[in-house]
Structures are given as structure tokens and as C-alpha cells.
C-alpha positions as CSV (number, residue, x, y, z in Angstrom):
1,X,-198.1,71.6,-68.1
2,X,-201.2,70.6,-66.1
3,X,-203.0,73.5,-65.0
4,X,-201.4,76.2,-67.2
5,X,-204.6,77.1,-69.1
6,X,-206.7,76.9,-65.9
7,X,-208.4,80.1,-64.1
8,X,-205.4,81.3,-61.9
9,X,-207.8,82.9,-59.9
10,X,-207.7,81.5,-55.9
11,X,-210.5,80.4,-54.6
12,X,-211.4,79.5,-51.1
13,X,-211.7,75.8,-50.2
14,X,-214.7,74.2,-49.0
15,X,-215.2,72.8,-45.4
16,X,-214.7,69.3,-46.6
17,X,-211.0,70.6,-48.6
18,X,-209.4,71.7,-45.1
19,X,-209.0,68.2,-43.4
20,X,-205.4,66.6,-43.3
21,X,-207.4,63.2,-44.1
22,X,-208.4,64.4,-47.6
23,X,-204.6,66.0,-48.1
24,X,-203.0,62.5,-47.6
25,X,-205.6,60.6,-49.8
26,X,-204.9,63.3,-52.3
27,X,-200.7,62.5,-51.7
28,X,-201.2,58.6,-52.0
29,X,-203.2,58.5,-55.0
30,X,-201.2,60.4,-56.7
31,X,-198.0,58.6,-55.8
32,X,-199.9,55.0,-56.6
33,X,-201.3,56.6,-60.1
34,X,-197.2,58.0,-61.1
35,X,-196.3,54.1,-60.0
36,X,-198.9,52.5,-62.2
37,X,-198.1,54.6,-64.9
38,X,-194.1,53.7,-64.6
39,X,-195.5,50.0,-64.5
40,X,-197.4,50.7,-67.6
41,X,-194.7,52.1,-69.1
42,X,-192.1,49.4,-68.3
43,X,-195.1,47.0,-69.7
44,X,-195.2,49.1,-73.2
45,X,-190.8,48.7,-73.1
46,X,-191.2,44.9,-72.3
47,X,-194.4,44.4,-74.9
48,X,-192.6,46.3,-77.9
49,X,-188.8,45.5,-77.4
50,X,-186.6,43.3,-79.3
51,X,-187.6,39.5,-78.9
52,X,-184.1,38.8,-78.8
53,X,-183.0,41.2,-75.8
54,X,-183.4,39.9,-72.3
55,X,-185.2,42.2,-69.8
56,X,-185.9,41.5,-66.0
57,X,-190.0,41.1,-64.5
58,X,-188.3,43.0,-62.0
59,X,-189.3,46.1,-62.1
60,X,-192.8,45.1,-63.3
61,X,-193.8,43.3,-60.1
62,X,-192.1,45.9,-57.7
63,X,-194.1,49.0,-59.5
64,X,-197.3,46.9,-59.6
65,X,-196.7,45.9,-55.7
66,X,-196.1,49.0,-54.6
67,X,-198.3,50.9,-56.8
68,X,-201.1,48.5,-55.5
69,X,-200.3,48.6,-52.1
70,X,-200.5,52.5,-52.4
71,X,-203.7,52.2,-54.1
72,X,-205.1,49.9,-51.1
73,X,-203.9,53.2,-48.5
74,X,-206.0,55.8,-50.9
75,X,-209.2,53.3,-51.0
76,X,-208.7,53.1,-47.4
77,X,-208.0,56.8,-46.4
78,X,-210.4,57.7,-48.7
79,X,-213.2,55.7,-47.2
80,X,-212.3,56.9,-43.7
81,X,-212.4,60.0,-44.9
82,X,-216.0,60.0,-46.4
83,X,-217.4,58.5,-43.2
84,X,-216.1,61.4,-41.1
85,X,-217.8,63.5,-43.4
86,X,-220.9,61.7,-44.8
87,X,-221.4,59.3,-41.9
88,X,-220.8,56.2,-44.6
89,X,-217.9,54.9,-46.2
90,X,-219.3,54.2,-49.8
91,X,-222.2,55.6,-51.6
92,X,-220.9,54.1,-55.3
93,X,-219.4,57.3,-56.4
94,X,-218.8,56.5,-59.8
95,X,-215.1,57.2,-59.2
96,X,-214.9,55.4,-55.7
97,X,-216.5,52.4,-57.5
98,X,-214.1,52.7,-60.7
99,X,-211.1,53.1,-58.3
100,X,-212.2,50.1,-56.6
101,X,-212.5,48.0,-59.8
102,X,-208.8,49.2,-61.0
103,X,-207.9,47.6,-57.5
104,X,-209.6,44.1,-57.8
105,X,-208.0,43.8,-61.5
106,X,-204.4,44.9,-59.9
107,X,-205.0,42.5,-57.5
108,X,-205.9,39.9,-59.5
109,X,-202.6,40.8,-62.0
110,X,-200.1,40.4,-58.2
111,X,-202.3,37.0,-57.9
112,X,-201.8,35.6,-61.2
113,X,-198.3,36.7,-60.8
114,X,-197.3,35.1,-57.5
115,X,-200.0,32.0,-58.1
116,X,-200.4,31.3,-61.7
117,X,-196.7,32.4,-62.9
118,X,-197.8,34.9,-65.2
119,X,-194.6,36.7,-66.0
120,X,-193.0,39.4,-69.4
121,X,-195.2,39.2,-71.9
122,X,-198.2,38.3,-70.4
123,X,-197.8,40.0,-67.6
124,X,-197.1,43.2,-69.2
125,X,-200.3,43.3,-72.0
126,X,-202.3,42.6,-68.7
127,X,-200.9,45.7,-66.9
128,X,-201.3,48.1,-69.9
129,X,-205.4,46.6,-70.4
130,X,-206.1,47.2,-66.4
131,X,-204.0,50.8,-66.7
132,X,-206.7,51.8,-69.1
133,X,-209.4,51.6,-66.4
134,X,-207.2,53.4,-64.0
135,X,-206.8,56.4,-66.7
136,X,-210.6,56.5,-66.3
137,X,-211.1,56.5,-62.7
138,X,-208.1,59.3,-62.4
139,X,-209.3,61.5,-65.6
140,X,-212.7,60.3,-66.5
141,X,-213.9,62.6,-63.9
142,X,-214.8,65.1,-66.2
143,X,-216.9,63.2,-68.7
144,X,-219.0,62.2,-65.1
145,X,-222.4,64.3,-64.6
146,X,-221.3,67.1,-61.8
147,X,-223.6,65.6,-59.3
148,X,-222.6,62.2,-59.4
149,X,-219.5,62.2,-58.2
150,X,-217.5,64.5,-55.0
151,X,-213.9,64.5,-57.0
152,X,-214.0,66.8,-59.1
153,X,-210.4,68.6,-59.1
154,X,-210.5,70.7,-62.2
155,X,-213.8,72.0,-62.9
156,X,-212.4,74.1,-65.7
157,X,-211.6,71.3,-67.3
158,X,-214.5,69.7,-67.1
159,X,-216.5,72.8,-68.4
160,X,-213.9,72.8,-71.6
161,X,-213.7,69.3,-72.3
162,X,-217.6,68.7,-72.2
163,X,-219.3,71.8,-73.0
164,X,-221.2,71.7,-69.5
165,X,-223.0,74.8,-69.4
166,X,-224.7,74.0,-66.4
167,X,-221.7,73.0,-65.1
168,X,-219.6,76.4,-66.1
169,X,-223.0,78.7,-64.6
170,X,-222.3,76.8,-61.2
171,X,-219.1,77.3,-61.2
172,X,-219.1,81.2,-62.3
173,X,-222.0,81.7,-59.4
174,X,-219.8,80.4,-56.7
175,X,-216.9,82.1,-57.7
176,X,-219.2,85.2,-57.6
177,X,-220.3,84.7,-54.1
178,X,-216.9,84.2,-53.2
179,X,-216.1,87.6,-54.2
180,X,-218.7,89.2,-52.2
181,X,-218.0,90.9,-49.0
């Protein structure tokens, strides 16, 4: 359903939109966001089930490895990316830095798994607090000031969530340039 009341209208992608670099960054956070959200969603299953019904950590730890080993690729790609465009690999996007919180906290969740024995329960009320921040660094774009941050995917969205007309006139003045021969 995501995109469906969106402009339809194409628009020509900027310089920094036609690298391969920015194409798999794009690929591997979304693939490491749909694992954390399965791992949040096993979490919710293991949190609210019966008491009485066994379940296996299993699939826990596997989507929160993998998820955070994926998430490790996008900071890295990511930050590759930005110094062959910008000529630095961090500026403290407000994104970039979010991201890069959500990955310490994963990280710390695999370390107090494999270290500390945190497993089920505790485990799982752990994964859904740190998914929260993730939900924000992936979505919370919009609620960010334009010029803050470089990811922004859905500037409709932004316009309509916030009421950014400043935001929307930008947006309506490039698209109008576009259109000119």
C-alpha cells in the first residue's frame, strides 16, 4: 500500500541517485529493516504467548544476527557512499546518527545474548524497546527539518504528515524546473 497516494508523476533523479553504491545501500537496509521487524515480531509472539507453551530463542537470535549484520553492510556502504560524494564519511545526519545508535543497542542485545545469557523473555522486551528507535531512524525522516538530513525518500509524505509548506514550495519548484525544456 506504500506509495499509493503518492504523486505518480516521474521525476528525474539527481546526480547523487544514479550511483550503484546508493542502490545497494538502499537494497540492504531494507532487507536488515524487514529482518528486524520479523525479530520484533517473533519478540511480540514470544512476550504475549501462553506461559505454559514452549517456544524456541531460535529464531530470535538468527533474525537479530542477521538483521544486524545487514545493518553493519548499510552503515558501511552507506558511509562509503557519502565519502565518494561529500569527501567525508559522517557529518551526524540525524538519520546516519539514529541508524548508528539502533546498531550499538543491536549490538549490545547479540552481546548480552552470547555473554550475559539473556534469552525469551528478556530477550524479546529488549528487541521490541531497541525496534522502536529503528522505526525512527527508517520513518522518522519526515518529522526531520528538510535540511538536516540527505534521506529523504518520500517527500510527499513529509509535506502531508507535517504541514511543511516550505517543504511542499521546494518540492513543487523543482518539479517545475523539471518540466521545462
Amino acid at each position: 500500500f506504500h506509495g499509493r497516494s503518492f504523486d505518480p508523476t516521474p521525476y528525474a533523479l539527481t546526480i547523487s541517485e544514479r550511483s550503484w553504491v546508493v542502490d545497494i545501500h538502499a537494497v540492504i537496509a531494507w532487507v536488515a529493516f524487514g529482518l528486524l521487524t520479523a525479530n520484533a515480531g517473533y519478540a511480540a509472539w514470544l512476550i504475549f504467548r501462553s506461559a505454559g507453551r514452549p517456544a524456541s530463542n531460535r529464531p530470535l537470535t538468527g533474525t537479530l544476527t542477521a538483521g544486524f549484520v545487514l545493518h553493519s553492510a548499510m552503515l558501511v556502504s552507506g558511509s562509503f557512499y557519502k565519502f565518494l560524494l561529500f569527501g567525508k564519511a559522517w557529518s551526524f545526519d540525524p538519520i546516519e546518527t539514529l541508524g548508528f545508535a539502533a546498531w550499538v543497542a543491536y549490538g549490545t542485545l547479540l552481546h548480552m545474548h552470547y555473554f550475559a545469557g539473556w534469552r525469551g523473555r528478556r530477550l524479546a522486551r529488549w528487541c521490541l524497546t531497541v525496534f522502536i528507535l529503528l522505526l525512527v531512524s527508517y520513518r522518522g525522516i519526515v518529522w526531520f527539518p528538510a535540511w538536516s538530513t540527505y534521506h529523504i525518500f518520500d517527500m510527499d509524505l513529509r509535506i502531508h504528515v507535517t504541514g511543511d509548506e516550505a517543504a511542499d514550495r521546494a518540492f513543487r519548484e523543482s518539479a517545475e524546473e523539471e518540466e521545462r525544456p
